[in-house]
VOBA-1610 file (N, C-alpha, C; in pm, whole numbers, padded with zeros to 5 digits, always signed):
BEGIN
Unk+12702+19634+13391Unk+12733+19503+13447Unk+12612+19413+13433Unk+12590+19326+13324Unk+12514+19207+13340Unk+12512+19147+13497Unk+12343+19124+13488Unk+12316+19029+13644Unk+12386+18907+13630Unk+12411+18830+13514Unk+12447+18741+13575Unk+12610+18725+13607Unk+12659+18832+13581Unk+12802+18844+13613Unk+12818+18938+13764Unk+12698+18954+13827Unk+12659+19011+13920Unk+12706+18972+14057Unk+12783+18814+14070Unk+12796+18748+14182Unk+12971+18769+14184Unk+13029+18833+14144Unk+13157+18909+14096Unk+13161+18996+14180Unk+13051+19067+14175Unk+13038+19249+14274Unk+13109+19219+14399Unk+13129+19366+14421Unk+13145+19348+14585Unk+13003+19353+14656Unk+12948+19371+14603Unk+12757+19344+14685Unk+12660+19304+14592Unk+12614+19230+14635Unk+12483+19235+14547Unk+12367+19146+14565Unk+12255+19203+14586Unk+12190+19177+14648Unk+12015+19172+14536Unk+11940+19032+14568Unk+11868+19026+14470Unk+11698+19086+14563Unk+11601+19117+14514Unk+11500+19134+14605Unk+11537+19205+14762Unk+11514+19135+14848Unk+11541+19161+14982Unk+11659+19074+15047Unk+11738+18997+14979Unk+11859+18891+14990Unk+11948+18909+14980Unk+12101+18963+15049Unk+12180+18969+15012Unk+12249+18835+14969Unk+12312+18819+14811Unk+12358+18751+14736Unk+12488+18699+14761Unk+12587+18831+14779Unk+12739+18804+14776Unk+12789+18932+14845Unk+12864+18925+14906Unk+12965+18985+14955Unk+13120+18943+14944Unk+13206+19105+14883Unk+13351+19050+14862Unk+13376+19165+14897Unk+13508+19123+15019Unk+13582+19240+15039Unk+13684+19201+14979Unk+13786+19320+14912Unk+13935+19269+14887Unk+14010+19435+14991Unk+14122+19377+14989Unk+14266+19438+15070Unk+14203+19571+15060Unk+14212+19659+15209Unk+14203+19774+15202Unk+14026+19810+15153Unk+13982+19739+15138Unk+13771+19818+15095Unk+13698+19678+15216Unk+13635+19768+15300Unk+13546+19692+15367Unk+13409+19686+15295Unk+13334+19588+15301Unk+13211+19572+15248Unk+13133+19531+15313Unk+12981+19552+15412Unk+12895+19508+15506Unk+12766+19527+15459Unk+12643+19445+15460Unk+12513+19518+15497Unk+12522+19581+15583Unk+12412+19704+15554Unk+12435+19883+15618Unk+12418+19820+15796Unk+12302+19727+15761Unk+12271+19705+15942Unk+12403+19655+16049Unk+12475+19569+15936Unk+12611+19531+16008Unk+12688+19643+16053Unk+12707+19737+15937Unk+12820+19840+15927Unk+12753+19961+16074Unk+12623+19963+16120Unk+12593+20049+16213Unk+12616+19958+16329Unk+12639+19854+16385Unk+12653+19748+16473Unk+12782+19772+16500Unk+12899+19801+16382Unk+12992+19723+16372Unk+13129+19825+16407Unk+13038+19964+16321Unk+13114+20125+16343Unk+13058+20201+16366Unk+13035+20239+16486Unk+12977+20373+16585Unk+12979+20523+16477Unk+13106+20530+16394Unk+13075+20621+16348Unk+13032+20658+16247Unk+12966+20548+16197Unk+12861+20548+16083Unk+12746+20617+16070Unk+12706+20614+16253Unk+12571+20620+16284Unk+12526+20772+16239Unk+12650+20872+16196Unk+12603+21006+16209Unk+12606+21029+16041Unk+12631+20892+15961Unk+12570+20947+15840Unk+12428+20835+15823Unk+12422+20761+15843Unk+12321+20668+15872Unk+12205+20722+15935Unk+12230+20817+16023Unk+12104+20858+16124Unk+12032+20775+16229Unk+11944+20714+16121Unk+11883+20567+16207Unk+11905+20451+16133Unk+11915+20348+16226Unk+11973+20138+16194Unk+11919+20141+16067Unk+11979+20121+15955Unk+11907+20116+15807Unk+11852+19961+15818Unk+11756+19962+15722Unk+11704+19826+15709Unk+11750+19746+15631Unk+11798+19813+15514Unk+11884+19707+15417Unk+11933+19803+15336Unk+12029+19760+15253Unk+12116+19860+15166Unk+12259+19786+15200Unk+12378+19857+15180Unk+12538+19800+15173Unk+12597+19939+15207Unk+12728+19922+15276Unk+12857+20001+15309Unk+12964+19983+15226Unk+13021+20049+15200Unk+13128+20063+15169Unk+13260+20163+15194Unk+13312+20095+15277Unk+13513+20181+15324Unk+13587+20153+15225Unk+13699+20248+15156Unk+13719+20243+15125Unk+13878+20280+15205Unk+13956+20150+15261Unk+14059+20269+15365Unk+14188+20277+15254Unk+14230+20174+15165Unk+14371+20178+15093Unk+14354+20233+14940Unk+14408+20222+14885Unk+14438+20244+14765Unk+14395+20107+14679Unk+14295+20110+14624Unk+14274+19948+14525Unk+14262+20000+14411Unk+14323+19896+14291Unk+14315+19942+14168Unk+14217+19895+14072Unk+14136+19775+14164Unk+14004+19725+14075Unk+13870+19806+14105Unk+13810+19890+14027Unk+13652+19895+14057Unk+13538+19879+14180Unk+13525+19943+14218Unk+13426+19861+14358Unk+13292+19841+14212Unk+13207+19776+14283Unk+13107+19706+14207Unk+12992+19640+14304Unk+12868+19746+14278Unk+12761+19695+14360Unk+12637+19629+14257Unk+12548+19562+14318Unk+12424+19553+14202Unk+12292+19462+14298Unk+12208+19565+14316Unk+12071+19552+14322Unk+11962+19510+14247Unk+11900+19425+14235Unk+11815+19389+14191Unk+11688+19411+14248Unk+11558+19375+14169Unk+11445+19293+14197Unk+11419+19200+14056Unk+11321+19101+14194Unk+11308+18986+14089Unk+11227+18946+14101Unk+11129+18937+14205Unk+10987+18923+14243Unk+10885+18988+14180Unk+10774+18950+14203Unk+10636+19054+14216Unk+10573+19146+14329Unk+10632+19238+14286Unk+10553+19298+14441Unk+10650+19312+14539Unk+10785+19312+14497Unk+10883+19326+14565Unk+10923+19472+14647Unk+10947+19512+14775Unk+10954+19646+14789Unk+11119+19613+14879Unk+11151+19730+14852Unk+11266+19742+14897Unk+11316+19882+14892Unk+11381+19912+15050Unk+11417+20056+15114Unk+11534+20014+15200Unk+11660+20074+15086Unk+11799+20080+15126Unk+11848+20232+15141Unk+11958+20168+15252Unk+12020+20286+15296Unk+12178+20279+15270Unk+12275+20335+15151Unk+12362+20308+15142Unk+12453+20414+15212Unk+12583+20334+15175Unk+12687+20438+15216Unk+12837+20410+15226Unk+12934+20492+15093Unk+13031+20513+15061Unk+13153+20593+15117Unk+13216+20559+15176Unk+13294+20627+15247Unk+13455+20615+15156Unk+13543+20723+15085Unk+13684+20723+15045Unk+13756+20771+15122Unk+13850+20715+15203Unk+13959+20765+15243Unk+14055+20896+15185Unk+14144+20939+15266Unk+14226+21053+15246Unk+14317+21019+15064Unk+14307+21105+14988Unk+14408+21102+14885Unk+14404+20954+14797Unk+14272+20878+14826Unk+14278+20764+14740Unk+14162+20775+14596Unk+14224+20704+14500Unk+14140+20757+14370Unk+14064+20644+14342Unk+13957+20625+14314Unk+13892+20502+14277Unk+13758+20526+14219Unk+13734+20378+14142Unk+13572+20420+14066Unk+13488+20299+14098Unk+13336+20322+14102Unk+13253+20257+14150Unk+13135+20246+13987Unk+13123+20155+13958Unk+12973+20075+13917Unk+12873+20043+13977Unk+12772+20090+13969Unk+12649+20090+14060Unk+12533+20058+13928Unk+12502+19915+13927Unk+12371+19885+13912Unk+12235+19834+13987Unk+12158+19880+13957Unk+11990+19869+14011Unk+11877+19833+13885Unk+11836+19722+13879Unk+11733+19675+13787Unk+11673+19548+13830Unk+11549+19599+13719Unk+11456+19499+13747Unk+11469+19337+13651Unk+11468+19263+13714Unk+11464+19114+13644Unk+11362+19094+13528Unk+11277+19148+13542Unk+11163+19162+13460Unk+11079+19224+13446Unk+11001+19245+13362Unk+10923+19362+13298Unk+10801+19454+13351Unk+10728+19303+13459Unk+10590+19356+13534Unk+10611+19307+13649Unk+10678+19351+13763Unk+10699+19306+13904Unk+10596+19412+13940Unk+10603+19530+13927Unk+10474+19619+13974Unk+10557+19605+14142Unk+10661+19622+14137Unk+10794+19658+14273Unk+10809+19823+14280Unk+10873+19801+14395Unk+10919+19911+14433Unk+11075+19956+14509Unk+11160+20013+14460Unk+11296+20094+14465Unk+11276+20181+14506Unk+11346+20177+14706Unk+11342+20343+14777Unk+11477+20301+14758Unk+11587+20437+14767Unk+11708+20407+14818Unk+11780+20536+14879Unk+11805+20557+14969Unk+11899+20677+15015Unk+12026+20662+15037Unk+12136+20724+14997Unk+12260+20677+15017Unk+12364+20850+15060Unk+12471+20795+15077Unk+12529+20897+15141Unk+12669+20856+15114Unk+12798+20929+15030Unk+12902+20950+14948Unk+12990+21011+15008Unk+13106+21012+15067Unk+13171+21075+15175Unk+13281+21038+15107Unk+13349+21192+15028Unk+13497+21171+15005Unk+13611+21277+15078Unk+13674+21194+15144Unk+13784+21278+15247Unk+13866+21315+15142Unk+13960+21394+15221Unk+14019+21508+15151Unk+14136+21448+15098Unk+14144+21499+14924Unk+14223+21442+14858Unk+14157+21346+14766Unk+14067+21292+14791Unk+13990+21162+14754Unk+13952+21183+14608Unk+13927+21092+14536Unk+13883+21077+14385Unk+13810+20967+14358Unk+13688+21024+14326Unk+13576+20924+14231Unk+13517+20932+14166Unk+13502+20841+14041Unk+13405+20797+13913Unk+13290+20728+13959Unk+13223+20777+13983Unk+13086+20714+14015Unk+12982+20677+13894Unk+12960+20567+13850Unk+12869+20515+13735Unk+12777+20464+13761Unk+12656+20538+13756Unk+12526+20476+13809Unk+12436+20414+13688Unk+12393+20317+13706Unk+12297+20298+13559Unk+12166+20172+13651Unk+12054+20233+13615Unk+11911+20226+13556Unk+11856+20161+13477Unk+11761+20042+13524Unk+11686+19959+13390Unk+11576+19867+13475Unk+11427+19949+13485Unk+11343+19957+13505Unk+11237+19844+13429Unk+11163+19794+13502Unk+11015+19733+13428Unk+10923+19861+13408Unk+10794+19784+13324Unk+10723+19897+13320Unk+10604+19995+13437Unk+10644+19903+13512Unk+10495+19903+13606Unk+10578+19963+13712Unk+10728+19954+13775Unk+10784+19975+13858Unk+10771+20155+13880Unk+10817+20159+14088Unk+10815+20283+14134Unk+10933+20253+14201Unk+10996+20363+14157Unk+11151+20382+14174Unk+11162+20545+14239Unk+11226+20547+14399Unk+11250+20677+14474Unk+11388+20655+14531Unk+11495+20731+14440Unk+11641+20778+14470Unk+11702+20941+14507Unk+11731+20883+14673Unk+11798+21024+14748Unk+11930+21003+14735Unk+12011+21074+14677Unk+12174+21034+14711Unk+12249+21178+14746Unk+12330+21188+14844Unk+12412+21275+14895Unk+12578+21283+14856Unk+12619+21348+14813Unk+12767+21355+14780Unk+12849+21424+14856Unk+12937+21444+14951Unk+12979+21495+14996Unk+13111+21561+15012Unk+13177+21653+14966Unk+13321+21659+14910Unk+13401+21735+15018Unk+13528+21668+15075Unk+13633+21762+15185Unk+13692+21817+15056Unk+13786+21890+15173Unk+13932+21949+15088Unk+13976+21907+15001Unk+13996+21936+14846Unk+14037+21904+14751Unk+14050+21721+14704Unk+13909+21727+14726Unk+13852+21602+14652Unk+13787+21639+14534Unk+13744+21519+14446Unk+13697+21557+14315Unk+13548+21448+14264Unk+13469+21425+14219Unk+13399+21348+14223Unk+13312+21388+14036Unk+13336+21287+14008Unk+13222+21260+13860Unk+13158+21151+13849Unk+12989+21239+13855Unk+12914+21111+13880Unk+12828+21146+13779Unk+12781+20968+13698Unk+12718+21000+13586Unk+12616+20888+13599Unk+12455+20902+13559Unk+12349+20859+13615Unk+12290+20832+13488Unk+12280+20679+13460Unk+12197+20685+13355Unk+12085+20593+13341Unk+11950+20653+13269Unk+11806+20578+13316Unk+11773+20520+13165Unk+11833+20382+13189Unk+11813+20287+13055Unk+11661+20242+13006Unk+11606+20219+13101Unk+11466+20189+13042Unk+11363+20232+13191Unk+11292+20323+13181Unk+11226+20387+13292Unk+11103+20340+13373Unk+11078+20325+13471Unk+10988+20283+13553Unk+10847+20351+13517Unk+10778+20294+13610Unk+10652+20378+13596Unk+10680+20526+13576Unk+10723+20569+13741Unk+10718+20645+13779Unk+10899+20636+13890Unk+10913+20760+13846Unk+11104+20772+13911Unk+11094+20881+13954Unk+11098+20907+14091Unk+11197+21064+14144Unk+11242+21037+14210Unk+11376+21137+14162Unk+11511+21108+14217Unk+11577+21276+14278Unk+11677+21221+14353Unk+11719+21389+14399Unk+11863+21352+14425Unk+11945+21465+14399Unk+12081+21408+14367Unk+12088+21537+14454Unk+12216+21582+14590Unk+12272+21695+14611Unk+12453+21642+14644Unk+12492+21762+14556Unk+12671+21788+14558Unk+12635+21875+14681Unk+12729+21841+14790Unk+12759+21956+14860Unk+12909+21962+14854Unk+13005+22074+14799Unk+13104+22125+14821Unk+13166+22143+14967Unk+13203+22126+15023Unk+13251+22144+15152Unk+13433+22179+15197Unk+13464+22110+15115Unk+13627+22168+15123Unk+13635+22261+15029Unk+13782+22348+15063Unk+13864+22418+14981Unk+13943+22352+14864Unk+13851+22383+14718Unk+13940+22333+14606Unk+13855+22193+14584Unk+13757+22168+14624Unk+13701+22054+14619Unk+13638+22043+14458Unk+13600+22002+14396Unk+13553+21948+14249Unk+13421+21839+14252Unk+13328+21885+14188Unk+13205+21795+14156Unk+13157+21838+14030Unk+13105+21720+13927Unk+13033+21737+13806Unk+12901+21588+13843Unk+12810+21637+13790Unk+12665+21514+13821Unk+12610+21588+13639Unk+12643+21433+13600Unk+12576+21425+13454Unk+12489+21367+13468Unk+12317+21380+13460Unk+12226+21276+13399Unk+12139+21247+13294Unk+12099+21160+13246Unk+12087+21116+13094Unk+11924+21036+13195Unk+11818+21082+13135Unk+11691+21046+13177Unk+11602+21028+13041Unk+11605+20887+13029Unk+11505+20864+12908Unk+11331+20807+12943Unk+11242+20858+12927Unk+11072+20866+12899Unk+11022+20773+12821Unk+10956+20696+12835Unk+10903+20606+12717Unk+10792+20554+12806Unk+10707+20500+12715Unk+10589+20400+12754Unk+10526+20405+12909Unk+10456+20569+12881Unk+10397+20626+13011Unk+10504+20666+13111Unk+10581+20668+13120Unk+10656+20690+13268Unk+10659+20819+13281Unk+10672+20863+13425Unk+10688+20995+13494Unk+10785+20990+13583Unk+10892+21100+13505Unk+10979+21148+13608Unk+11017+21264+13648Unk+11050+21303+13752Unk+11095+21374+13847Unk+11226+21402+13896Unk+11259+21465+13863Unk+11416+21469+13929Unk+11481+21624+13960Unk+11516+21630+14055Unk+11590+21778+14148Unk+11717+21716+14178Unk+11793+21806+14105Unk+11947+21806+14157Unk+12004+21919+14185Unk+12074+21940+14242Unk+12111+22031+14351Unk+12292+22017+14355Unk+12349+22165+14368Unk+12494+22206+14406Unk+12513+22277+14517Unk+12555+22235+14627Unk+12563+22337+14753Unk+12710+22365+14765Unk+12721+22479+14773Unk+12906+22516+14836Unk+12918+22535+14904Unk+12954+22525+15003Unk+13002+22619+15131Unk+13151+22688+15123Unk+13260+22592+15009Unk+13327+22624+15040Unk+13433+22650+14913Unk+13550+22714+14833Unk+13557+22784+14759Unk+13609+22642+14680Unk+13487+22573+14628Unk+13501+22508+14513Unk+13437+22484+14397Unk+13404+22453+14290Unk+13397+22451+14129Unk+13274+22300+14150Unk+13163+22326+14045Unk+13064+22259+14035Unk+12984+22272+13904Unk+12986+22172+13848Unk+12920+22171+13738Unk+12762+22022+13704Unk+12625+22108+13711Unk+12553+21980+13725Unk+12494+21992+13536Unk+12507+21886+13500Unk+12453+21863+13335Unk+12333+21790+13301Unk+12223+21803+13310Unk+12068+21688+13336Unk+12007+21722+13164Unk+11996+21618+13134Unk+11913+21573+12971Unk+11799+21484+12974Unk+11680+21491+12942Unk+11575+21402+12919Unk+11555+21439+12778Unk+11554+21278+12726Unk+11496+21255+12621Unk+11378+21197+12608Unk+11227+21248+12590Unk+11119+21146+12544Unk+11078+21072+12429Unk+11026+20973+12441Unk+11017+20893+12337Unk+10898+20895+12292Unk+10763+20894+12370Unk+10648+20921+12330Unk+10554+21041+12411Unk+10461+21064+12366Unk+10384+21209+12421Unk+10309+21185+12529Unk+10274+20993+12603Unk+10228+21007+12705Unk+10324+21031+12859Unk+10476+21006+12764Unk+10535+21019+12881Unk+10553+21181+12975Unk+10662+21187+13075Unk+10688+21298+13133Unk+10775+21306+13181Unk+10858+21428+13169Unk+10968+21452+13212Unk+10985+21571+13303Unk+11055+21591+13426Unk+11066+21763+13527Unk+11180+21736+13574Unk+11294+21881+13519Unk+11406+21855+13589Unk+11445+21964+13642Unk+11425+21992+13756Unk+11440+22076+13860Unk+11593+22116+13872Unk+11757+22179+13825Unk+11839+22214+13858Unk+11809+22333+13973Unk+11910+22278+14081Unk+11930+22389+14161Unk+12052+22433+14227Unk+12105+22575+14226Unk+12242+22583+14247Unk+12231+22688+14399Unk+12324+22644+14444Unk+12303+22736+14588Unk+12447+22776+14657Unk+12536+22868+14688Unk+12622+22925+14684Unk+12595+23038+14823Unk+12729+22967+14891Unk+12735+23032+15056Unk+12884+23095+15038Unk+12956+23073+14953Unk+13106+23111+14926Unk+13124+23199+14798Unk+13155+23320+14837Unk+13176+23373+14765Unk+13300+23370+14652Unk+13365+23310+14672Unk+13479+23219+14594Unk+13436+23083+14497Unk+13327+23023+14503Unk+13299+22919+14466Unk+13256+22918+14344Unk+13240+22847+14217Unk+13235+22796+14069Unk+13114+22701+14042Unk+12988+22761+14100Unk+12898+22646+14067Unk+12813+22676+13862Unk+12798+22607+13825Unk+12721+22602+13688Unk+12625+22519+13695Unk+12511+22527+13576Unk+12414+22398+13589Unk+12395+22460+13389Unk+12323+22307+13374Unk+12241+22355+13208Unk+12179+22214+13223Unk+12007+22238+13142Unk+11936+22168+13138Unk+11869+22165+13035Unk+11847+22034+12941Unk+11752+22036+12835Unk+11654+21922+12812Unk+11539+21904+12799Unk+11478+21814+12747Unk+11434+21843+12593Unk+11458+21697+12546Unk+11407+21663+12387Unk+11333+21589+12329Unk+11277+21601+12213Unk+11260+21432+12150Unk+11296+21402+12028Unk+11338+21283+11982Unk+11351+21219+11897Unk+11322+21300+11765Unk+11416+21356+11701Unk+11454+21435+11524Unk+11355+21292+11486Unk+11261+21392+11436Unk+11187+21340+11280Unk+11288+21332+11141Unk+11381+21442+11143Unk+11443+21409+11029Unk+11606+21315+11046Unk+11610+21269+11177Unk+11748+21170+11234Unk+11683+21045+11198Unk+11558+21042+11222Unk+11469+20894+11217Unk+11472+20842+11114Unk+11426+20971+11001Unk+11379+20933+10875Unk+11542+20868+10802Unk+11603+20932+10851Unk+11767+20970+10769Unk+11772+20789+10837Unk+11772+20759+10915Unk+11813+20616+10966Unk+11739+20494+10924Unk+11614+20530+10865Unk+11441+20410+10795Unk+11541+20438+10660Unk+11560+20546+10591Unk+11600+20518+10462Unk+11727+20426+10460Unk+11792+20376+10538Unk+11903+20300+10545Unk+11906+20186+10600Unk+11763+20137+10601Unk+11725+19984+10572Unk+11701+19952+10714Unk+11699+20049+10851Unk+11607+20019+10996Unk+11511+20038+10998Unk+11435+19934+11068Unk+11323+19941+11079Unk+11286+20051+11233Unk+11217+20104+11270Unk+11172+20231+11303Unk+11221+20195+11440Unk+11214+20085+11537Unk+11209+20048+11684Unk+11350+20035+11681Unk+11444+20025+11547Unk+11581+19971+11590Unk+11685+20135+11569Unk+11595+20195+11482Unk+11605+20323+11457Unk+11634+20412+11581Unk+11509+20436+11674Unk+11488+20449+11777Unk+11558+20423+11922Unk+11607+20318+11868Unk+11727+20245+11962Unk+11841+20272+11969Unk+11862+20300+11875Unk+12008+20378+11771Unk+12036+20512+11875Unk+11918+20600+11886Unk+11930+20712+11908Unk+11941+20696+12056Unk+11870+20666+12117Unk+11838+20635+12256Unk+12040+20591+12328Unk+12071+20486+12264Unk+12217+20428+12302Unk+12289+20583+12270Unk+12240+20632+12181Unk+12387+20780+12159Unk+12321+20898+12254Unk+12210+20876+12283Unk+12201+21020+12388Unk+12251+20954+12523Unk+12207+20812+12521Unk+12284+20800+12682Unk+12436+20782+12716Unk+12480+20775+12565Unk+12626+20843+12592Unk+12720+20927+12579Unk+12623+21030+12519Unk+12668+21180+12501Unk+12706+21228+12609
//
């Protein structure tokens, strides 16, 4: 989702400002501080009054997209959100989630913790995407949480990388028959260091699959991807696979002999691993 088609979202919020808010029929939409004011029983995924971040209920059946988007746009911008997604019983829906920087050297900072609550029956496409300045520090906690035969595919992708990014993703399984897959696509370039632990918890006899890829682009960067699978049910289907790579010398060359120049080459490859 382009920023400037950003005032469309159901949230979105630039720096420390919330921008726009749209609810339509059946999806409530609040800053988090409203949504703990507003519903008592928020507070027990919330913990404590968040400072900024967005809610989202989801109580009916809608057939358009929810659609959030965070920015920074400042210098020196810091910002620590606390989100939180809530799907109703047996409703299917998909979410777009962008977070980026306006520009290249804000030398900002991205905390965000959020928390994913799908009741039983529930279905979601969760699309997260990433696009970082160079100087930026970026720290993402997100929680997934699955009842009774809910299903959830969430796919995370880091378009152009911050300084420095760690992130921690946990599926917890919790219903019977419940379903989770967490794909992420983590690309390295021009110094950055990342970090990332993702995590499958079951408790309860359902199927889990986590898929994590880093690609680097140059040798000062860094990449650590911590999979972790953890299994309380002896009935339960968890998997993980993890690889980091870099860039085929002989994909490169095969792409310069066909009249790219090396950065567009490069680019080429980068767009097909983040959508493999």
């Amino acid at each position: 989702m382009a920023t400037k088609n950003a005032k469309n979202a159901h949230f979105w919020q630039i720096d420390n400002k919330v921008k726009n808010i749209f609810s339509t029929e059946g999806v409530i939409v609040l800053p988090s501080p409203q949504a703990w004011e507003k519903f008592s029983w928020t507070r027990k995924f919330f913990e404590k009054k968040p400072k900024e971040g967005y809610f989202v209920w989801v109580k009916e059946q809608t057939q358009k997209p929810l659609t959030t988007c965070v920015s920074m746009g400042s210098f020196k911008t810091s910002q620590n959100l606390t989100n939180l997604l809530v799907i109703e019983k047996n409703i299917k829906t998909k979410a777009n989630v962008v977070c980026n920087a306006l520009k290249k050297n804000l030398c900002s900072s991205h905390k965000a913790k959020g928390k994913l609550i799908l009741k039983e029956g529930a279905s979601l496409e969760y699309n997260h995407n990433h696009s970082w300045g160079e100087k930026d520090i970026v720290n993402i906690d997100y929680q997934f949480v699955l009842e009774k035969n809910s299903q959830l595919s969430f796919i995370y992708k880091n378009q152009s990388p911050p300084k420095s990014l760690e992130m921690k993703e946990s599926l917890l399984l919790k219903g019977e028959g419940s379903q989770g897959s967490i794909k992420l696509r983590l690309l390295g370039r021009k110094n950055s260091k990342i970090l990332a632990k993702s995590s499958i918890i079951a408790l309860a006899a359902g199927k889990g699959h986590l898929d994590c890829q880093g690609l680097l682009i140059d040798k000062n960067s860094v990449i650590s991807l911590t999979p972790e699978l953890i299994c309380k049910n002896p009935q339960a289907q968890i998997t993980h696979e993890a690889s980091i790579g870099k860039i085929s010398e002989e994909e490169l060359n095969y792409l310069r002999m066909r009249g790219l120049a090396e950065s567009e080459a490069i680019d080429l490859i980068v767009n097909g691993f983040l959508e493999t």
